[in-house]
N, C-alpha and C positions, 0 to 999 in steps of 0.2 A: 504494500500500500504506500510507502514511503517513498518509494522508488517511483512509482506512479505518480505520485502529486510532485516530486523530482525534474519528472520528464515533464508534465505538464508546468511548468515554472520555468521551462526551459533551462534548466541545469547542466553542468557539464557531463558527459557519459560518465565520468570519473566516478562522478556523486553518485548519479543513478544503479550504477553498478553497485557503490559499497553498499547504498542501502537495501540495494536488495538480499546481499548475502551478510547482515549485518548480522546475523543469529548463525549464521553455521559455524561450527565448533571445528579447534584442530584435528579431532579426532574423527570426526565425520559423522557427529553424531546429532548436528544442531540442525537447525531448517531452514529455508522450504526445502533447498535439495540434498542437504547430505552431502555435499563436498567436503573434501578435506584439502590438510595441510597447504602447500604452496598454490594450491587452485583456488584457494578465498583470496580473493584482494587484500593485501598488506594494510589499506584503510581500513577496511571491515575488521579486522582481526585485531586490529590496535583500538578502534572503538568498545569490539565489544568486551577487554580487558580494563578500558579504563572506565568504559560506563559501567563495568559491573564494580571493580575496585571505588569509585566513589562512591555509588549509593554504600557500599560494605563499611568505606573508612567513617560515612556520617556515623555510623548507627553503633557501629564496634570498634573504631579508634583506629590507629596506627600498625600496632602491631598485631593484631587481628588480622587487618588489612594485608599484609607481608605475607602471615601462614595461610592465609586463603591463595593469593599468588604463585606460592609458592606448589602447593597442594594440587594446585589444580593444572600445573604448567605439564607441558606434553600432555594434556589431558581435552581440555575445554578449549583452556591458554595456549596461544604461539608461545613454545620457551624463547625464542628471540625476544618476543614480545616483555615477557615476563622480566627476562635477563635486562635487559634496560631500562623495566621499573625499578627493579632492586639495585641497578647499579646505580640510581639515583637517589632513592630515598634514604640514604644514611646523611643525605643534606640536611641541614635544619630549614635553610632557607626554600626549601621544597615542599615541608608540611607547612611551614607559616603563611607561604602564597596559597597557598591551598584552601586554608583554614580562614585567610581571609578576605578571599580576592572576591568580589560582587564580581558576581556573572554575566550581569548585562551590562557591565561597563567594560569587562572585558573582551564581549562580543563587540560590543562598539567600536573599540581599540582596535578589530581587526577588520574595519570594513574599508573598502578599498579607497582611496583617492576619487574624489569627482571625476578628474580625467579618463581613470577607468571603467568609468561608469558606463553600461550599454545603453542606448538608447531604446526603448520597450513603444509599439506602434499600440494603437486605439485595439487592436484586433486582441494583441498578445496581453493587453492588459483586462481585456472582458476573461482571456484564460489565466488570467493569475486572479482574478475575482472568484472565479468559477473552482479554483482549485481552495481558495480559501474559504467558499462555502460550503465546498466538499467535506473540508475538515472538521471547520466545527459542528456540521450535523454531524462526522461521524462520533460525538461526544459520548449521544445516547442513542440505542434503539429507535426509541421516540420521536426523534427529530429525521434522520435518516431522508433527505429528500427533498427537508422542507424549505429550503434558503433557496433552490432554483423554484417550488413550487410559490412560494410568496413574491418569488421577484417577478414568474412569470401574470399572476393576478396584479401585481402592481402597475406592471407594462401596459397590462389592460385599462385596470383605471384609469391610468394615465394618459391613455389615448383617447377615451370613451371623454375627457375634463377637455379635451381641446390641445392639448398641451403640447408645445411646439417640438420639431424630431430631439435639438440638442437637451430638451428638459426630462423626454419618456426615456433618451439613454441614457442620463445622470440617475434618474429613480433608479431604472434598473439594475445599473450597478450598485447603487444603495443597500438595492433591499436582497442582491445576491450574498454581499457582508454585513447585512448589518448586525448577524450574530457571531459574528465573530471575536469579541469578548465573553461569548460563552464557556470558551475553554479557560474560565480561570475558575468555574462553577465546578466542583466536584463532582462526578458522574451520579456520586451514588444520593446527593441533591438532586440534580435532574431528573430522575430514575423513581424519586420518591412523589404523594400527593402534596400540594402544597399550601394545605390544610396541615401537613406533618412535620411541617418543616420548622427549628427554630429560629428565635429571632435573627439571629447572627446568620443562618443560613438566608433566611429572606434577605440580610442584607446583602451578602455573597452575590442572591441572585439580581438585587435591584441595582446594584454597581456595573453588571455586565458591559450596560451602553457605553460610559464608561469607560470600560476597557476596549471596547470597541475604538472606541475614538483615540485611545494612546497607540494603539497597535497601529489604526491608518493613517497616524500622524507622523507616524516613520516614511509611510511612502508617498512623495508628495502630488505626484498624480494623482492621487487618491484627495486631495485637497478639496475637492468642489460636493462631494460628497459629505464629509466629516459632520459637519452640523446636523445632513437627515438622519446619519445613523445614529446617533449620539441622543436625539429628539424621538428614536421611532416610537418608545413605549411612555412619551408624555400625553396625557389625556387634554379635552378641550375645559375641561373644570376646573384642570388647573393640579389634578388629585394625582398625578403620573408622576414618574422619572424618568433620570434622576436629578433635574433641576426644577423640577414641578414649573414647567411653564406653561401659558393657558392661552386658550384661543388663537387669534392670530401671531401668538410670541411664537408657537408650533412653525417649522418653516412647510410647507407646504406638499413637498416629497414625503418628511416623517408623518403625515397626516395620511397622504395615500397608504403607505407599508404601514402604519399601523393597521389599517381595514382590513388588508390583504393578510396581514400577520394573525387577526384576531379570527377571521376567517377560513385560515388554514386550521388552524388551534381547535375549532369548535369543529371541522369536520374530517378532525383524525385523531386516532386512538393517543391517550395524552395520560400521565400517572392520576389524575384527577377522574377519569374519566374516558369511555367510547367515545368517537365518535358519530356526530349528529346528522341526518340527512340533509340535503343542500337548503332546503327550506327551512326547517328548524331553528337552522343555525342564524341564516337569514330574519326570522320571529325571533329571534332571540338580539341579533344586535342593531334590530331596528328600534327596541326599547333604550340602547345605549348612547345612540345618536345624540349628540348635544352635550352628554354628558362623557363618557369615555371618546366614541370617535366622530369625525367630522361627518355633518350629514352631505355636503356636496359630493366626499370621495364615496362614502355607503351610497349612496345611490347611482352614482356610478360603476360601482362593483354590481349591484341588480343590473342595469341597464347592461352592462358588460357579461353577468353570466345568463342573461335572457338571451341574449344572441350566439354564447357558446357556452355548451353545458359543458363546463373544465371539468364537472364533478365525475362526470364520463370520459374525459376526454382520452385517459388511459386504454389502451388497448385491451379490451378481456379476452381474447383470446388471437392466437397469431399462428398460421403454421409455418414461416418460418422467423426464429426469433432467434437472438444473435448467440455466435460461438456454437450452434446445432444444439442449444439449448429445447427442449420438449417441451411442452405446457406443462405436464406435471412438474418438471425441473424448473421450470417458473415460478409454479407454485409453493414451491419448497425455498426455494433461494429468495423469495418474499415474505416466507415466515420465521426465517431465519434473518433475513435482516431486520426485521421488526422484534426480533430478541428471543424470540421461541424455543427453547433447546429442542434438541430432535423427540423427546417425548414428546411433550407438547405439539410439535407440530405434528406428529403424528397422530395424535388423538384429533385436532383441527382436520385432518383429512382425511381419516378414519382410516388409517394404513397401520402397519406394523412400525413400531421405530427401525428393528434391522431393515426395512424397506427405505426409512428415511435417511439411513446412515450409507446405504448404497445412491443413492439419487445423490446425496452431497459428495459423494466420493467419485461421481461423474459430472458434477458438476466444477469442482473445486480442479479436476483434469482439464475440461474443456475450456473455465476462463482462464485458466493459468496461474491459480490464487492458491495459497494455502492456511487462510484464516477467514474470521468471518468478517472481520473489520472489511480486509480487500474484498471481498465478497460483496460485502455490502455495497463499497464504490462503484464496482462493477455495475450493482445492479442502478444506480442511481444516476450513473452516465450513462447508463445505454435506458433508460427511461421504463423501470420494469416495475416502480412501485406506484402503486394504487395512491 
């Protein structure tokens, strides 16, 4: 999966290679394929010693940190690898950078010179949106889909309000990121009702936009956008975050992706809650109008899905659907990105679980994946979830 959102970032093959074999072990016992020794990329093999030695040194010290190294060398560990940890840490001044260095100033530290900087065209930058939306749906199960699904209801609104070409592209890209400070929300928050949630947890969640807005504030092309994302989850009464602004202080983007957000929310399966039929959902936030979201953009979401029913617009069934995927293998690789374990989805489709664990084991061939995370992106680029 990392390798994928890599190549979609346009990264160097370099990158895209370590991450893919960033888990396989010297001894050829790590994944997706099982390679060993000098056939893993020297990157890969150096990453996956030192991201495992730092989370070990947080948690059990120093020299905990050594005997696991060591233990594990010609094993897990490149002994090259190894052998140049150890011929380093008898430094002092190697645990004390360590122990004190702030991570994001040291990322910063290594970012290139302006001069080197590529220049990124309107095209490639809707694919660095797209992969960034990718990721933070892959947070939770629950979300899985939904940052191209709300950008594509935004785009709607958008058009249906009159709104000139350069203003329907700027929303859409908005509301592709605009959860993209999601990923500072712990999974197992997301994942819960939130009715269950504590205070401090709601506040995690109401900071999101937030973080949203620090993360696109790095990339300045992303500049024209910042404000809608930052405003999506402010309501018209004033009662929203996370600057509680009201009415016209909303800039007029985060007012559509709010609709389009609140929209998606009420009519797909959410920890709170099934999802609602298209109408329902629609009686339910036409009582919100004036108060949580704008009635211009809500009633341009009706006028917009009276003329296309997006609530169908998914394919229910296909015979030919990509990588020689089968409908049933559809159906499986749908309840499996929605968080299902293989009982579960099996009892959903009234099959054997050994029947579900073969259909995954054909399927997980055919994309080229070997987890459910890529799995899931899979099925979210190639447009297979409901």
């Amino acid at each position: 999966m990392a390798s994928r959102i890599a190549q979609r970032l346009d990264m160097p093959q370099a990158v895209q290679d370590a991450l893919m074999h960033v888990f396989e072990q010297w001894d050829g016992h790590g994944m997706p394929y099982g390679i060993e020794r000098e056939t893993i990329p020297v990157i890969s093999r150096i990453v996956l010693v030192t991201s495992f030695l730092e989370v070990f040194h947080r948690v059990e010290g120093r020299d905990a940190t050594k005997q696991v190294a060591l233990a594990r060398r010609d094993k897990a560990f490149d002994p090259g690898v190894v052998d140049a940890f150890l011929s380093i840490v008898e430094r002092e001044a190697f645990w004390t950078g360590l122990e004190r260095e702030r991570v994001w100033d040291s990322v910063l530290s290594l970012e290139p010179e302006q001069s080197t900087n590529r220049y990124i065209g309107e095209e490639k930058l809707r694919d660095v949106a797209l992969a960034m939306a990718d990721y933070a749906d892959l947070k939770s199960p629950f979300l899985a889909g939904r940052s191209r699904r709300v950008a594509d209801l935004a785009q709607g609104i958008a058009l249906r309000m009159g709104l000139s070409e350069s203003q329907v592209a700027t929303i859409y890209q908005a509301a592709l990121v605009h959860d993209i400070g999601i990923v500072a929300v712990p999974s197992f928050v997301l994942n819960r009702s939130q009715d269950s949630h504590t205070e401090a947890e709601r506040e995690q969640f109401r900071l999101h936009p937030y973080h949203s807005e620090r993360v696109l504030s790095r990339v300045p092309a992303m500049e024209p956008i910042i404000p809608i994302v930052a405003a999506h989850h402010e309501r018209m009464d004033g009662r929203g975050y996370y600057r509680g602004l009201k009415g016209s202080e909303i800039p007029l983007g985060a007012q559509i992706i709010a609709v389009a957000d609140r929209f998606d929310e009420l009519t797909h399966d959410m920890p709170d809650g099934l999802g609602r039929e298209r109408d329902q959902a629609i009686d339910l936030m036409r009582k919100e109008v004036g108060g949580r979201i704008s009635h211009d953009a809500f009633q341009a979401l009706v006028d917009d899905l009276s003329g296309t029913n997006r609530s169908h617009r998914q394919r229910a069934r296909q015979q030919d659907w990509p990588a020689g995927l089968t409908d049933r293998e559809v159906e499986v690789l749908r309840l499996i990105a929605k968080g299902l374990n293989r009982r579960q989805a099996a009892t959903a489709l009234f099959i054997a679980e050994g029947t579900v664990r073969s259909h995954l084991e054909h399927i997980y061939s055919k994309i080229g994946v070997s987890s459910r995370s890529a799995a899931t992106l899979f099925a979210v680029e190639n447009d297979l979830l409901p």
